[in-house]
ZAMARGU-4260 file (C-alpha; in steps of 0.2 Angstrom, whole numbers, plus 5000, padded with zeros to 4 digits):
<rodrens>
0) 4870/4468/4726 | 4855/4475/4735 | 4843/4465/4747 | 4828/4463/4735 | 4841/4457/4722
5) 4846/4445/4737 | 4828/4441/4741 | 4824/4434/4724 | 4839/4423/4722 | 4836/4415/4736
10) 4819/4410/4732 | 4822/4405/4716 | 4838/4395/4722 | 4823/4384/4735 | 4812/4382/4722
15) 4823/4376/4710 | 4830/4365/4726 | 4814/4359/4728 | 4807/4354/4710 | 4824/4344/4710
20) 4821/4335/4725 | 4803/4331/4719 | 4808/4325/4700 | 4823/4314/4703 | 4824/4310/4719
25) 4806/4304/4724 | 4798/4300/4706 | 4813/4296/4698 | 4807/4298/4683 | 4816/4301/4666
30) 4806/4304/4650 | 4805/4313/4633 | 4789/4322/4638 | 4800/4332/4650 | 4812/4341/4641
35) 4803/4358/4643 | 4808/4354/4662 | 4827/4349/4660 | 4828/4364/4650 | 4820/4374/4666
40) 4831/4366/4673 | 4845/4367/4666 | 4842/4387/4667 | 4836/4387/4684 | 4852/4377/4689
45) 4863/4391/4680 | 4853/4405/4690 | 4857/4396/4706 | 4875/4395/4701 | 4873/4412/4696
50) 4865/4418/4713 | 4875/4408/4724 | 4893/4416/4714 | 4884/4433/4718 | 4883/4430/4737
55) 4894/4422/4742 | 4910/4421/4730 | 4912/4438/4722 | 4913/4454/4734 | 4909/4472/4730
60) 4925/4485/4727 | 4918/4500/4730 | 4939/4506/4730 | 4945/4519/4718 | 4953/4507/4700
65) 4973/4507/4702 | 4983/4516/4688 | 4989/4505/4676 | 5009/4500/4678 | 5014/4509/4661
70) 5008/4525/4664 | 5009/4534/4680 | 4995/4541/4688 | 4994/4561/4690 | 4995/4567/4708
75) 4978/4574/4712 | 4982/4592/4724 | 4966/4595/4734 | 4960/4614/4732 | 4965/4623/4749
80) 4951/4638/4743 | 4938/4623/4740 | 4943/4612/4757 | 4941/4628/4766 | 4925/4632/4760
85) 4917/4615/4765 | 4924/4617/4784 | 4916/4634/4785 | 4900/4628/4777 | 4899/4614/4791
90) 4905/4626/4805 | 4891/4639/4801 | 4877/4627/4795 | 4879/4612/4804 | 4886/4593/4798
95) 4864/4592/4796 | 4864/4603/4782 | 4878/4599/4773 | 4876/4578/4775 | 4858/4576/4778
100) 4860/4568/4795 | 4860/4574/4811 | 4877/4571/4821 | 4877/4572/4839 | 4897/4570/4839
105) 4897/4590/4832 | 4883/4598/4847 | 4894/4588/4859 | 4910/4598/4851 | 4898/4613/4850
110) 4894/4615/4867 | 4913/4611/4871 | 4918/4622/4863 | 4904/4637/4869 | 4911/4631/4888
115) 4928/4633/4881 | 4924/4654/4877 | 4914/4657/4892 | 4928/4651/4902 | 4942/4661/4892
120) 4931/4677/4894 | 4929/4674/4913 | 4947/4671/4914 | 4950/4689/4903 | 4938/4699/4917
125) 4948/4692/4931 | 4964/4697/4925 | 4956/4715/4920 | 4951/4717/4936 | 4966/4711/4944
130) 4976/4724/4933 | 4965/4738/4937 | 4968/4735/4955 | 4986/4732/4952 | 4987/4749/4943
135) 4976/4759/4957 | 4988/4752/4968 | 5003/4758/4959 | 4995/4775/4959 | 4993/4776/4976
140) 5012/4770/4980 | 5017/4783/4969 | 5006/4798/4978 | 5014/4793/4994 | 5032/4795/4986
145) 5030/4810/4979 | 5020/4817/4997 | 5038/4812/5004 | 5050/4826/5002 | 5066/4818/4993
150) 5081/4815/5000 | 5092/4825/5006 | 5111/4822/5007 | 5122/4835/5019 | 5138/4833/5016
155) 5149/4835/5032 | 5168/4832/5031 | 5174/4822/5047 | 5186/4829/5058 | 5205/4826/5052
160) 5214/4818/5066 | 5228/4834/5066 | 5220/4839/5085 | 5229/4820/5091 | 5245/4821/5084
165) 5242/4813/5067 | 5242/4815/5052 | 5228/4820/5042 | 5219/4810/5028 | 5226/4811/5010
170) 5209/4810/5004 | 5193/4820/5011 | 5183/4807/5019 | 5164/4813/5018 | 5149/4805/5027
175) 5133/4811/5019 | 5118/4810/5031 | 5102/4808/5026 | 5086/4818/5033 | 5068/4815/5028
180) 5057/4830/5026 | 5039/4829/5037 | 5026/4825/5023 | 5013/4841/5025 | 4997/4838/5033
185) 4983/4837/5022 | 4966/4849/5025 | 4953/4840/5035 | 4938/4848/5026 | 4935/4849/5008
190) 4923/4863/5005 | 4913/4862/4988 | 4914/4879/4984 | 4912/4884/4964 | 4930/4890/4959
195) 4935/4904/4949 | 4952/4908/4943 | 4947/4924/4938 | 4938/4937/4948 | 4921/4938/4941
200) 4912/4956/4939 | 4895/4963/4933 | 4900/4967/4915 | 4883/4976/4909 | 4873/4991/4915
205) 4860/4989/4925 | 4852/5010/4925 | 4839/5004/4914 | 4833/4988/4927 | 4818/4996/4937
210) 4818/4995/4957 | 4806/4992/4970 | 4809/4991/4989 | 4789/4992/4997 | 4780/4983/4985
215) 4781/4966/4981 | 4787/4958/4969 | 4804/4967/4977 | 4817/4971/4964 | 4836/4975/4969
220) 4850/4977/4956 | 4868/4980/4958 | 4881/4992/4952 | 4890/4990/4936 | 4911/4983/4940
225) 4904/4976/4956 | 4914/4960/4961 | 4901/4944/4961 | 4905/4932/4975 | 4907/4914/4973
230) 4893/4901/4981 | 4895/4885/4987 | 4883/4869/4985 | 4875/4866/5002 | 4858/4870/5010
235) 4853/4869/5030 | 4835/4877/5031 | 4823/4867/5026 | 4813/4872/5009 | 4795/4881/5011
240) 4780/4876/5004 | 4780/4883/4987 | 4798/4882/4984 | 4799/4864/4974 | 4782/4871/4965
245) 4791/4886/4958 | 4809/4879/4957 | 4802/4868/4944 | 4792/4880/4937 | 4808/4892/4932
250) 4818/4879/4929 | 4806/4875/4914 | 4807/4892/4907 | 4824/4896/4908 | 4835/4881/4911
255) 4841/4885/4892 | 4849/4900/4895 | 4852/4900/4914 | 4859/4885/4928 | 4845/4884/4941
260) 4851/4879/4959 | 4840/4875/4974 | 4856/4872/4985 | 4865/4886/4983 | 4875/4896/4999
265) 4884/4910/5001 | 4897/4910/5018 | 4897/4926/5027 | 4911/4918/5041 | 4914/4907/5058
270) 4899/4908/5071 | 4885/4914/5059 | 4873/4909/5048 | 4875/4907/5028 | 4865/4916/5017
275) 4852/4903/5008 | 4843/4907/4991 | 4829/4902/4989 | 4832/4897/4971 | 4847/4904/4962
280) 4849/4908/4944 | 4866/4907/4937 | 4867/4915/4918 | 4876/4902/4905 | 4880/4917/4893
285) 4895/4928/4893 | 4885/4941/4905 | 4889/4936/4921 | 4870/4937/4930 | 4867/4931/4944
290) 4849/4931/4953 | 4843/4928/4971 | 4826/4923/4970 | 4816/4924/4987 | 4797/4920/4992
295) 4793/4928/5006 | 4778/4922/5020 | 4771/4933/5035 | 4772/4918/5046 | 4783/4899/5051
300) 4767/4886/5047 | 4771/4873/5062 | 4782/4885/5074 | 4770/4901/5067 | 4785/4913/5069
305) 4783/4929/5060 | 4795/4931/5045 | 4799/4942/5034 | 4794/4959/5040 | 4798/4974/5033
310) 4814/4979/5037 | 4819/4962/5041 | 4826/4957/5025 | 4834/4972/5019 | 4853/4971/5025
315) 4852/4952/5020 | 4848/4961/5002 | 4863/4972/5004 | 4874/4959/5004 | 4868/4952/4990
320) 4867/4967/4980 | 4885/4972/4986 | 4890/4956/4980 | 4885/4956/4961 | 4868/4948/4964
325) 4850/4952/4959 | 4837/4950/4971 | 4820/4947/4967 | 4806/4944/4982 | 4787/4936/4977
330) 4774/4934/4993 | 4768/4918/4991 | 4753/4924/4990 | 4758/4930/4971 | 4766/4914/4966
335) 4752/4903/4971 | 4740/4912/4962 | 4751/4922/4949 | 4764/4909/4944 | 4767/4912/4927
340) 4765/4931/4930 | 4777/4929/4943 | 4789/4922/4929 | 4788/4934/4919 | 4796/4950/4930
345) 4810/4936/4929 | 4811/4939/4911 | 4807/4956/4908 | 4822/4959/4920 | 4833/4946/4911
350) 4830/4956/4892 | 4832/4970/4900 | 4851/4966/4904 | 4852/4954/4889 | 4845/4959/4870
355) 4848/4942/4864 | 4835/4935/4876 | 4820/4932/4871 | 4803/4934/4884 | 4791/4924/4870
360) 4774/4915/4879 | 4777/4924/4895 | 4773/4942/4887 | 4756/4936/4888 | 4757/4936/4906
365) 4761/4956/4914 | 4746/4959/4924 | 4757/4954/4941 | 4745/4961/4958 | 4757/4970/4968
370) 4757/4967/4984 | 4762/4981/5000 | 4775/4972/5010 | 4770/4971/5030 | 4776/4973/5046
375) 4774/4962/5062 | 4757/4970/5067 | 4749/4966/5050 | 4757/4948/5051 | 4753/4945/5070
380) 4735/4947/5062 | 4736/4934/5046 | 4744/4923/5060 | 4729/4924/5072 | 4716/4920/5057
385) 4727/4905/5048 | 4729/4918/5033 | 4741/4908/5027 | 4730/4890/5027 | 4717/4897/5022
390) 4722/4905/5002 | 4733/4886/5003 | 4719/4876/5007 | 4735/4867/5017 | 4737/4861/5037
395) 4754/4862/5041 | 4762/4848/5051 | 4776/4848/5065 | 4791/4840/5057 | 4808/4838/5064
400) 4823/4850/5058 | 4838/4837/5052 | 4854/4841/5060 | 4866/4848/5046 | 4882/4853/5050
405) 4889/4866/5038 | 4906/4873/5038 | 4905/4892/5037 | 4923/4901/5036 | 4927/4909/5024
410) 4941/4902/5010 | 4956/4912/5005 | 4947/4912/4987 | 4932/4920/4998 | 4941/4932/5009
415) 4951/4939/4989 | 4936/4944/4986 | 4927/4951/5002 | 4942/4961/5000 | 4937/4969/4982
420) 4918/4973/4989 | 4912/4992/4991 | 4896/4992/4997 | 4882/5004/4991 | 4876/5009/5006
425) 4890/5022/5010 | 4897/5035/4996 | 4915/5042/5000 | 4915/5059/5000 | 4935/5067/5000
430) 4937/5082/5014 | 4941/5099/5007 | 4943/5107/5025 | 4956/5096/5029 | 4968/5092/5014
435) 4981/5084/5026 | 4968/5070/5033 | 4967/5056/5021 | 4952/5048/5029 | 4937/5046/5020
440) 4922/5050/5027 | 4908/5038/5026 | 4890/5043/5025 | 4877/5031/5028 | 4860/5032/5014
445) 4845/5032/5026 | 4832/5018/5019 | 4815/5024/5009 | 4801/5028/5023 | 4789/5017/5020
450) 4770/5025/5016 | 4760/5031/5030 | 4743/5015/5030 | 4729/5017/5041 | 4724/5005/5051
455) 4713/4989/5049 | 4699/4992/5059 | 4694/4970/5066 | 4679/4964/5062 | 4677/4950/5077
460) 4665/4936/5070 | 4665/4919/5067 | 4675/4921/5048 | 4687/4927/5058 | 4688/4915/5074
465) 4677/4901/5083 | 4661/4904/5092 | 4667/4897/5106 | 4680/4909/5107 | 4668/4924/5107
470) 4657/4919/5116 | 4669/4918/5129 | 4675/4934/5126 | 4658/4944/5127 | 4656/4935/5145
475) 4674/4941/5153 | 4671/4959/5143 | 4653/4960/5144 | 4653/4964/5123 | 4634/4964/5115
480) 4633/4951/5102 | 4623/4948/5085 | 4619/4931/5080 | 4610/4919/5068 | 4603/4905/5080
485) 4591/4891/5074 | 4582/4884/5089 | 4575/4866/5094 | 4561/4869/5079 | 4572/4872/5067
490) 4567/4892/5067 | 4583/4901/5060 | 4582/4921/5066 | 4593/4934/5072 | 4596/4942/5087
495) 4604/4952/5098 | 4610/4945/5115 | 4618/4956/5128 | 4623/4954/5148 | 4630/4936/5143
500) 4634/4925/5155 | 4638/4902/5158 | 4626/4893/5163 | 4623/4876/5174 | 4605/4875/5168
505) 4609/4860/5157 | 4626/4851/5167 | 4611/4837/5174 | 4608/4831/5156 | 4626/4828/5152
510) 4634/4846/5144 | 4650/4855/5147 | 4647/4872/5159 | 4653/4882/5142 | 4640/4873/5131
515) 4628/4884/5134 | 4628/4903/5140 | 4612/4914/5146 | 4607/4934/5140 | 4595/4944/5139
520) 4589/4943/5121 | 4584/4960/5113 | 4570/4952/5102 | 4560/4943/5113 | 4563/4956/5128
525) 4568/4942/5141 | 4583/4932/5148 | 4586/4916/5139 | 4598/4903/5137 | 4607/4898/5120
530) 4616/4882/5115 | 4634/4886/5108 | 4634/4873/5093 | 4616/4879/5086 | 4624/4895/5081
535) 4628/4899/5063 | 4636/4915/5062 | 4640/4930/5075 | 4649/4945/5076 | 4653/4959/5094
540) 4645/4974/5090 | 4653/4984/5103
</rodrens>
């Protein structure tokens, strides 16, 4: 029964209370005139009866009807597919879904459940990790018993006991002693050389690669079968200043078809200085190339030493080129102007050796300026007139060398092969005078003389060095000067000053003694005096 049914039965059960109470029991009152209201009565008394058996006497069974005793009742088997279907509905939707009700009982289980997983899968990592270490250990322990020699059993028959008037044994008696081996020592350095079970050569020709030996770019080849020494991957000099530029650069353009290296080294033995590439160019192919690639400057930037002068670097080349290795040499000049032309004697040198390759955009780029190599006369000059700072628009800065200690002997793999080099320098001629000696005579190949180049004549002006400098120069040397002076009225003219010489005329008003000198001036015919700073070109004449 619902509550409005309820409701209503209750409120016709008071009234009919009431109108009861009212009729009989205050009026009293029985006549024929009422029978329309015994007969409401009489109706609203069985609706009372009624409501009052429906609240209070029967009950709802909501229950499932038993079977009847005569027949029995078929088992009803639940479906195991459809059971299982209605869990896995409620797992993936939610009680919500399924019921219309939200349930906080299955979050709570929810969330148990998550912690549950997170904490198995914590619990799985630890016990990964603690295997891995278990098994590294294991490892390790097993290294150590197989650096320990095994054990050796001597077997040594003990003396019989004949010598003291007994009998001997019946039986050999044997003692067995044991004797460890002392594991070896392991090398204290591990050099990272590249290693090469096979002894690599130059498999191609190289009579059609055109050389060069006084005129930059420098090109020098190698001889076919010559044996190619193994490099290692360390550095120690410090990088120059268009290294990283060009470095990337090739390394761009050929990284394809070659390995590019900025770290490479070559061991030459104990107590001497490796030989660094600049960059080095390994070939990925079946053609064993290898290139030294070198940029070469007149002058150190910070410590201004003079580098590179010709014949500086030319037995540094014959190692190389004794080795199996191109060398190749840029000016800096030529890579910081000419980069991409530069890259391109690269590759005309590398299709040269190689048909397969292919030059591509670089053909578009062979107009290389060659440039003379120079010797330490020309590059004391370019170091006296910052000719290096001024085509880099760069001031160098002092910088502090880093302290790298390098292992330089030669390896046994090394030393195989110093052993298969025969350098190109000496040709072995056999003796026919003396067919007894078996000696070989060696004739050294004198180097290509360099052209015969005239001399520079020095211009000494102010493009050259500063004013101050010259000026001082004219006074201890008595030179004759030309110069553009603008004077205190902002007159701009050239003259010629001669007899030069400092003067005090101005020390009162708070100059230097070498801010201004005195001469006599060859346009105004008398002895005047000049201020240093107003002077906007001059050059010595004599």
């Amino acid at each position: 029964m619902t509550n409005k049914n309820k409701v209503i039965s209750i409120i016709v059960i008071c009234y009919t209370l009431i109108f009861i109470n009212y009729v009989f029991v205050f009026k009293g009152e029985y006549n024929s005139e009422t029978i329309f209201k015994i007969v409401f009565l009489v109706c609203a008394a069985s609706i009372t009866i009624l409501s009052i058996y429906l609240l209070f006497i029967k009950k709802e069974n909501n229950q499932i009807p038993k079977p009847s005793l005569n027949k029995e009742a078929p088992v009803v088997i639940p479906d195991k597919k459809k059971v299982f279907n209605s869990v896995k509905k409620i797992k993936s939707t939610g009680i919500k879904k399924v019921f219309g009700r939200p349930t906080s009982i299955y979050q709570s289980n929810k969330s148990k459940i998550d912690e549950r997983k997170k904490r198995q899968e914590q619990a799985k990592i630890i016990y990964e990790e603690k295997e891995l270490q278990r098994l590294i250990a294991l490892e390790e322990i097993t290294k150590k018993r197989a650096q320990q020699s095994k054990i050796k059993r001597v077997v040594k028959p003990i003396r019989s006991i004949k010598d003291n008037g007994v009998e001997p044994a019946t039986k050999k008696t044997i003692a067995c002693v044991e004797k460890k081996a002392v594991p070896k020592k392991t090398p204290a350095l591990k050099k990272t050389i590249v290693k090469t079970k096979i002894k690599k050569r130059v498999n191609f020709s190289t009579l059609n690669i055109k050389t060069s030996t006084t005129k930059y770019p420098i090109i020098r080849k190698p001889n076919q079968n010559s044996i190619i020494r193994t490099f290692r991957f360390e550095r120690n000099n410090r990088k120059g200043f268009k290294e990283e530029e060009f470095y990337g650069a090739i390394k761009r353009h050929f990284s394809k078809n070659f390995e590019v290296i900025d770290n490479a080294m070559l061991a030459i033995g104990t107590g001497t200085n490796p030989y660094e590439p600049d960059i080095a160019m390994v070939s990925k192919s079946d053609k064993n190339i290898y290139i030294d690639i070198e940029i070469d400057e007149p002058y150190a930037g910070v410590t201004r030493k003079l580098t590179h002068c010709y014949p500086e670097d030319v037995n540094r080349d014959n190692y190389f080129v004794d080795r199996g290795w191109f060398v190749i040499r840029f000016s800096e000049y030529q890579i910081h102007h000419q980069i991409k032309e530069c890259l391109f004697q690269i590759a005309k040198v590398v299709s040269v050796i190689d048909a397969n390759y292919k030059v591509g955009r670089l053909s578009a780029y062979k107009s290389l300026i060659k440039e003379p190599n120079w010797d330490t006369s020309k590059a004391r000059f370019w170091e006296s007139i910052n000719y290096r700072e001024s085509y880099l628009n760069h001031i160098f800065k002092p910088y502090k060398e880093p302290e790298n200690i390098i292992d330089t002997a030669l390896t046994a793999e090394e030393k195989a092969e110093e052993r298969l080099v025969k350098p190109q320098a000496y040709i072995p001629i056999a003796n026919k005078t003396k067919p007894k000696a078996t000696v070989e005579k060696k004739i050294e190949v004198k180097p290509i003389r360099r052209p015969f180049v005239a001399p520079v004549k020095k211009v000494l002006d102010s493009n050259n060095s500063s004013v101050a400098k010259l000026i001082e120069m004219a006074v201890n040397k008595n030179y004759v000067i030309e110069m553009t002076y603008t004077n205190r009225s902002e007159e701009t003219s050239t003259r010629k000053i001669s007899q030069l010489k400092y003067t005090k005329e101005f020390m009162n008003k708070g100059y230097a003694y070498k801010d201004h000198f005195a001469g006599f001036c060859h346009n105004r015919l008398e002895d005047r005096s000049f201020k240093i700073s107003r002077i906007e070109y001059m050059k010595i004449l004599n």
